[in-house]
C-alpha positions as CSV (number, residue, x, y, z in Angstrom):
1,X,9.4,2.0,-17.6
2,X,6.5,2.8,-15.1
3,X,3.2,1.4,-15.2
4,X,1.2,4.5,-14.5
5,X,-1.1,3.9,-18.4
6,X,-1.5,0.5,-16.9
7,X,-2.8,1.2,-13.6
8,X,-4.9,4.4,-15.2
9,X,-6.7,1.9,-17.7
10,X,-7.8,-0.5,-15.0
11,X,-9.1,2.7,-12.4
12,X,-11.2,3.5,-15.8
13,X,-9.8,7.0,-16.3
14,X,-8.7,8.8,-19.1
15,X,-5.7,10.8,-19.4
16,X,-7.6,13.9,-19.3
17,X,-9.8,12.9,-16.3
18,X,-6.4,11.5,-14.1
19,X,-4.8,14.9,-15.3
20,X,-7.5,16.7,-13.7
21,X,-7.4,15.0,-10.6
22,X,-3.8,15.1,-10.0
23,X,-3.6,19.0,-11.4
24,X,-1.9,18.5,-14.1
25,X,-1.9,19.1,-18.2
26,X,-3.0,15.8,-20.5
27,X,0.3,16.3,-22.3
28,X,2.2,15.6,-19.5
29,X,0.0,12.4,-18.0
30,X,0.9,11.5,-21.7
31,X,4.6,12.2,-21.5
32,X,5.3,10.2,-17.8
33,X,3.4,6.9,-19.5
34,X,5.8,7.2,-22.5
35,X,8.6,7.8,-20.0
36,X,9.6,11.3,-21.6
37,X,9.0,12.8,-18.4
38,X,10.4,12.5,-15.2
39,X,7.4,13.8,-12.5
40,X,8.6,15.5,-9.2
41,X,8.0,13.1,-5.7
42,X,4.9,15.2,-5.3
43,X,3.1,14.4,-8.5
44,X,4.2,11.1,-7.9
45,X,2.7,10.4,-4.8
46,X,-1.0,12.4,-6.1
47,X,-0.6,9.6,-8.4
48,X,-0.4,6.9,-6.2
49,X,-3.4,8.4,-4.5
50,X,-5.0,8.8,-7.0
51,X,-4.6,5.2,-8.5
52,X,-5.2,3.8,-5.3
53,X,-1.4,1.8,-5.1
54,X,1.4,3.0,-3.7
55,X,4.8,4.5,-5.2
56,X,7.3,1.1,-5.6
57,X,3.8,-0.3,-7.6
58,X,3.7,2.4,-10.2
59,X,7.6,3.2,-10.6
60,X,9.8,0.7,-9.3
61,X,11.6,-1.0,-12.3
62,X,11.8,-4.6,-10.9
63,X,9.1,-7.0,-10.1
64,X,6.7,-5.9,-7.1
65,X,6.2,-8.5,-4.6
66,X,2.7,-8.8,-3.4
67,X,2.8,-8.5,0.8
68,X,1.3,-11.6,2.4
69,X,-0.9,-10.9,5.1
């Protein structure tokens, strides 16, 4: 599970518009929310950018401690 649709939805893009940022096809923005596609490192980290979090915040599996400043 990732929470890539999640994080896309509250930046206000679509799956066409975060596709176009990060340089890739709809389809395959489409096929990483409904984890039926594994992205490379590199596409993972444009995400990130792109979404303004980091990796461990889109992908990581467990919960995701907030830091405490």
């Amino acid at each position: 599970m990732n929470r890539v649709k999640q994080y896309r939805q509250t930046a206000g893009f679509s799956q066409a518009k975060l596709a176009e940022q990060v340089g890739v096809a709809r389809q395959t923005i489409n096929l990483i929310e409904n984890d039926k596609y594994n992205p490379s490192l590199d596409l993972c980290i444009r995400l990130a950018k792109t979404l303004q979090t980091d990796l461990n915040a889109l992908f990581w599996e467990g919960e995701v401690d907030e830091e405490v400043e």
